[in-house]
N, C-alpha and C positions, 0 to 999 in steps of 0.2 A: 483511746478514750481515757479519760480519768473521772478519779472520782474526789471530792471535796465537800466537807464537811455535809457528806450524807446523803448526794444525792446526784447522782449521773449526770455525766454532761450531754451534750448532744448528739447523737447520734455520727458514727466514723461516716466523712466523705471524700470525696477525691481531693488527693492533695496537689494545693498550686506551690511550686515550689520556685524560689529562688535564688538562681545559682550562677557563677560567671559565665558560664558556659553552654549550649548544648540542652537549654531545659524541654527547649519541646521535646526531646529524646530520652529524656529525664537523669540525663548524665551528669553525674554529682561535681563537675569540674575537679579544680586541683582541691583546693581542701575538701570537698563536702556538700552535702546540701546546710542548706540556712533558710532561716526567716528574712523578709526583707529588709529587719534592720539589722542586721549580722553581715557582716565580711571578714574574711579571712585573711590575713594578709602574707602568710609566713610561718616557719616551725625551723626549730632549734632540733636538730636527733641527737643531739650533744648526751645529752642527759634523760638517758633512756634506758630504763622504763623510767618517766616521771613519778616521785612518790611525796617529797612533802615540801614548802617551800617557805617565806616569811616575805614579804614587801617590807623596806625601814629605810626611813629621809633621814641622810647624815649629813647634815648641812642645806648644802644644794644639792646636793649627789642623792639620786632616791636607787635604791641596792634592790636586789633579789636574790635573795641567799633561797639556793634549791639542793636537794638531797637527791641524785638516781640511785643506779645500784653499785654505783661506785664509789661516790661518795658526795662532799661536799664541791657544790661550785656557787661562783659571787659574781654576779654582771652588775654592771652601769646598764641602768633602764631609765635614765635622767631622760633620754629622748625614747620611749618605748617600740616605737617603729621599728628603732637601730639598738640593739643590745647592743653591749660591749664586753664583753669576758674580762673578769679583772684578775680572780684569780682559784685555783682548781687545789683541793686535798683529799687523794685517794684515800679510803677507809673503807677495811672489811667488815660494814655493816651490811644489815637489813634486817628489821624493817623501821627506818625511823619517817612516818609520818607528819611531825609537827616538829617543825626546822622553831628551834624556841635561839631569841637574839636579843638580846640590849636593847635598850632604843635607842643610844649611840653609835651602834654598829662593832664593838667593840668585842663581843665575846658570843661567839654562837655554841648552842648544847644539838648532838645525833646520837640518839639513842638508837642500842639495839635488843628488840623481845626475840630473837633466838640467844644470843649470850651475852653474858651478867657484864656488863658495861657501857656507859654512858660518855662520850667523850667532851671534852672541856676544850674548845676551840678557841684559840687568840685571833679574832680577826681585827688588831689594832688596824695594822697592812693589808688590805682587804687583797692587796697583790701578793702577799703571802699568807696563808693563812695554816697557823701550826698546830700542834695538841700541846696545849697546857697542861693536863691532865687529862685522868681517866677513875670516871667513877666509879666502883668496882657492883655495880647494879645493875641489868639492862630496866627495860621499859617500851611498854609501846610506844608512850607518847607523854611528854614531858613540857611543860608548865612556869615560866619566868612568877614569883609570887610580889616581883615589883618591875619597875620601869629599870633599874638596873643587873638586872638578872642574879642580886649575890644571892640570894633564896630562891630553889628549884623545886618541885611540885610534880611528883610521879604520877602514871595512871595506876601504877601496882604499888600506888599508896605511900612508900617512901618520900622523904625528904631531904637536902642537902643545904649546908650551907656554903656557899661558892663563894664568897666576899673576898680569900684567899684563891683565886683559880687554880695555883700552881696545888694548895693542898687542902682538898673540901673536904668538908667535914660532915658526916652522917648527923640528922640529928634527931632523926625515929621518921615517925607517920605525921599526916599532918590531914585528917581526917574525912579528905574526899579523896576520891576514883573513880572507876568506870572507864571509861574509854577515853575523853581526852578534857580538859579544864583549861580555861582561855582567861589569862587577865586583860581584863576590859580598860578603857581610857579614864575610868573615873576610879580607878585602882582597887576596883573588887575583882572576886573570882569565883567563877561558874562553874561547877564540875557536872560533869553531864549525866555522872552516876545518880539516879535523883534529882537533875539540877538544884543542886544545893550553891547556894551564896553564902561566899565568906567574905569576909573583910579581914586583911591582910596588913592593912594601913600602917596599924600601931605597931605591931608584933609579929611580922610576916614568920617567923620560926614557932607561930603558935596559934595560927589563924579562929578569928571567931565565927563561930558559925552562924549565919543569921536566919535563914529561913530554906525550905524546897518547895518542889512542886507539887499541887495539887494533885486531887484522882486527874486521872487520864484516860478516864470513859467520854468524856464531853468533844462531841466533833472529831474524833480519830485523834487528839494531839495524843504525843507521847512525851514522858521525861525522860527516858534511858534513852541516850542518841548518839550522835556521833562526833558532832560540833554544835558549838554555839554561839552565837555574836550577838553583844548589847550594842547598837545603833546609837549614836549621840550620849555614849554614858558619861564625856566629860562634861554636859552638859546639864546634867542632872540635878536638882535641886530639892529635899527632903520636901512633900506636900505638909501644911498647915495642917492641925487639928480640924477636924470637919470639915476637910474638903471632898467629898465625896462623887467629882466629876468624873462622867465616864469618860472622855476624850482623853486620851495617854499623853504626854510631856514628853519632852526631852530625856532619853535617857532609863524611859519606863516601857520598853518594846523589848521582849528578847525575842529572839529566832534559833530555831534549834533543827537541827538534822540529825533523820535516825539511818540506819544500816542494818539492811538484813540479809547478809551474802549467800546467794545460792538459792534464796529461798526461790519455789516452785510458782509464790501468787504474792503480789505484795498486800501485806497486812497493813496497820496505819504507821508502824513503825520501819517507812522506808518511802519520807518524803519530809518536807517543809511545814516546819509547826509554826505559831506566832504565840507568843505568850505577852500577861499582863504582868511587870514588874512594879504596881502601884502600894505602895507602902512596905518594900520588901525590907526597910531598914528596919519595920516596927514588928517586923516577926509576920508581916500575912504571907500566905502562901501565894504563887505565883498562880493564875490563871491561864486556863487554855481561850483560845481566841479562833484560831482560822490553823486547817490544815492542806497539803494539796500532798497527793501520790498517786503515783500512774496503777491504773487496773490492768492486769494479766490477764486473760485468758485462753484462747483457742484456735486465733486467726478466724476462726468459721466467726466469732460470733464480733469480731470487727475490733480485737486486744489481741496483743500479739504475746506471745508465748514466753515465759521465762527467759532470762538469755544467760550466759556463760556466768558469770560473776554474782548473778540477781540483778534484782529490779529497783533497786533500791540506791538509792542519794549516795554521795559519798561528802569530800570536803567543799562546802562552798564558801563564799568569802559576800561583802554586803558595801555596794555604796551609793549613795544619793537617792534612796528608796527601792534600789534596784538590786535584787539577787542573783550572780553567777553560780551557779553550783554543778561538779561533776555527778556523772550519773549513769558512770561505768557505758556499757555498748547504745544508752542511749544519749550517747554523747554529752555538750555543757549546754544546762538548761536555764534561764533567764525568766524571774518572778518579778513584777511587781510589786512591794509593799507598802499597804499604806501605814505611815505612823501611829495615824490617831487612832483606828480603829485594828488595826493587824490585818486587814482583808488579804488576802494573796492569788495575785490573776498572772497566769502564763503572759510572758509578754515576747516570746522569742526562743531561739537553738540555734546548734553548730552540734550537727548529725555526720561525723566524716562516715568514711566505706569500712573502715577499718579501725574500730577506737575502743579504748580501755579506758575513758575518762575518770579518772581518780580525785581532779582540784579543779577548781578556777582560783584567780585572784587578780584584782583590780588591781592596775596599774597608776591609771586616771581614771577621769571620769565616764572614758569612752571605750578605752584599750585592756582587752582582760587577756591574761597568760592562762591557757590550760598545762594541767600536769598527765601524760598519758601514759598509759604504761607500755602503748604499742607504737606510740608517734613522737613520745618528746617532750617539746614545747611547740603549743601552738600558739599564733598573734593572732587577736581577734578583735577586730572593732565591734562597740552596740553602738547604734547610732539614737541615739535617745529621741533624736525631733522626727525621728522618723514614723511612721505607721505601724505599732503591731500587728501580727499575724490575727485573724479570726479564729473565734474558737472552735470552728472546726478543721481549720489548717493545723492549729496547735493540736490537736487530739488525733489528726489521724499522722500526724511527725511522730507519734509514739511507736508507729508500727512501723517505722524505715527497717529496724534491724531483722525484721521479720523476713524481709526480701535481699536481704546482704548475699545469705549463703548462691542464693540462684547466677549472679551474675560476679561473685566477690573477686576473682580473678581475674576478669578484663577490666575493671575497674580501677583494682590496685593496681596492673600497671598501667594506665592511661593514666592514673594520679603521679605516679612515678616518673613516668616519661616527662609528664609536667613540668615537677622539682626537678628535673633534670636541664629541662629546656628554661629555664628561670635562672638558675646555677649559674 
């Protein structure tokens, strides 16, 4: 069951479920259960556990720079179907979550929040990829403060200037944090502490601060979150004096994801918020819009019980109105957005038998990569012209992991034997 902006959904029913396989027995085939417009196509164990990763078009070549627990690796996803591994550099990190990259392709930053350092990756040769440097900082999660990455953006507040890679240069705080800050296409930046908006433009070693967020009593939204993505911000166009339309624009939607690990019941800070970005250049504060997070409970009363990790979002990623986002054991979940108004309606899942969903991230418009922490990488088609699930197939998919432990064993190896017989 969930709950959204204050008011229960419908009532948990029997779930119809669709899967390659075996559904009248309710047998989750090779990848998982799914809605009917989800298919599975494939998993990479390469890079495992999944933890943070970057999508970037270097020419015609469109890249996936990913981080497991080994370190950095770079595929060709030109054809998403078919990776290609282009090239691997072992590094003793962990945990770096937000793989920050050029938009050339040229210099990737992995940070690590157990020890003080940050590394400075040459990926000119994406088939070799070296350490330029070593920042002598860690960080959770770190922050490109332009489209060429020479200004970097801590979540523990710090700043560097990298325009030198071989020798960066400290240059203090640069006044957001939190948990992770995202520059957007129209070259502002988000930090999720507050979602506060800076503009970096002029002066990225000195960013201006322009505005935050609102209270965060109205409809569950929250501003301390986890990630954030502004939709069409190259698009973006300063509004006229008295223009006062409630319909959002180009570039005036943000979307933000909270995280609450472990926690026992999810509160509203551990789902998908929509915010109003309308005159944020002029100092107003952002507006809450539409929230969605799954309700916890007690299986008896038809919500299924906390799970290992919590109940709560993790990295999602956003394209053509359509939201991917991890969401740890209850696999990658798929929202609907609408632009003008922020509405957010379930529109689909990829529920595996055995998952630690940590990311999604759109390939195209069809093709998303999950990051797992117990599978990998997974290929997953959304098929968009297809039918969404009803919302009571969507609400009672919330309770899959509820019934994992009873059968999790013959299941993991029937999925197994699968990738084996595929191989």
């Amino acid at each position: 069951m969930v709950l959204r902006r204050g008011r229960l959904a419908a009532p948990l029913v029997a779930l119809a479920l669709s899967v390659p396989t075996g559904a009248a027995t309710g047998d989750p085939g090779v990848g998982g259960f799914m809605s009917p417009n989800v298919s599975w196509g494939g998993a990479i164990p390469i890079d495992l556990p999944g933890i943070g990763a970057k999508v970037v078009q270097v020419g015609a070549q469109r890249r996936f720079y990913v981080t497991g627990l080994r370190g950095l690796s770079i595929y060709d996803v030109t054809n998403p179907a078919i990776p290609l591994p282009l090239g691997h550099l072992e590094l003793p990190h962990f945990e770096n979550e937000a793989v920050s990259v050029a938009a050339d392709g040229s210099v990737a930053f992995v940070s690590s929040d157990v020890s003080p350092q940050t590394y400075v990756i040459d990926t000119t040769i994406p088939q070799v990829p070296r350490i330029a440097s070593i920042i002598p900082d860690g960080t959770h999660t770190l922050a490109c403060a332009n489209p060429g990455c020479t200004v970097v953006y801590a979540s523990d507040r710090w700043a560097y200037d990298v325009s030198d890679r071989a020798n960066p240069r400290e240059i203090g705080g640069w006044g957001g944090g939190g948990h992770a800050a995202n520059l957007d296409a129209g070259g502002f930046v988000v930090s999720d502490g507050g979602l506060q908006v800076f503009d970096p433009r002029k002066n990225p070693k000195n960013p201006k601060l322009l505005t935050s967020a609102a209270s965060t009593g109205r409809r569950g939204a929250f501003s301390w979150g986890h990630n954030n993505i502004r939709p069409d911000a190259q698009k973006w166009r300063p509004r006229k004096p008295g223009d006062k339309g409630k319909v959002l624009r180009p570039g005036e939607l943000l979307l933000t994801g909270g995280e609450t690990l472990t926690t026992v019941n999810c509160p509203g800070g551990s789902g998908i918020s929509s915010w109003s970005m309308v005159d944020f250049e002029k100092g107003k504060r952002l507006q809450p819009l539409d929230s969605f997070f799954p309700r916890k409970g007690t299986y008896a009363d038809g919500n299924p019980a906390a799970n290992a990790l919590g109940c709560s979002s993790h990295w999602f990623d956003y394209r053509n109105g359509v939201v991917a986002a991890g969401w740890y054991e209850n696999g990658i979940r798929f929202f609907r957005v609408d632009q003008r108004t922020g509405d957010i309606s379930e529109v689909g899942w990829f529920q595996p038998v055995n998952t630690e969903a940590w990311a999604a991230y759109w390939i195209d418009d069809e093709t998303v990569y999950t990051l797992d922490a117990v599978r990998g990488i997974d290929i997953l088609t959304f098929s968009r012209d297809r039918k969404a699930p009803t919302q009571s197939q969507s609400d009672a998919s919330w309770a899959l992991p509820a019934h994992r432990p009873l059968t999790f064993v013959t299941q993991r190896e029937r999925m197994l034997c699968s990738f084996a017989q595929r191989g």
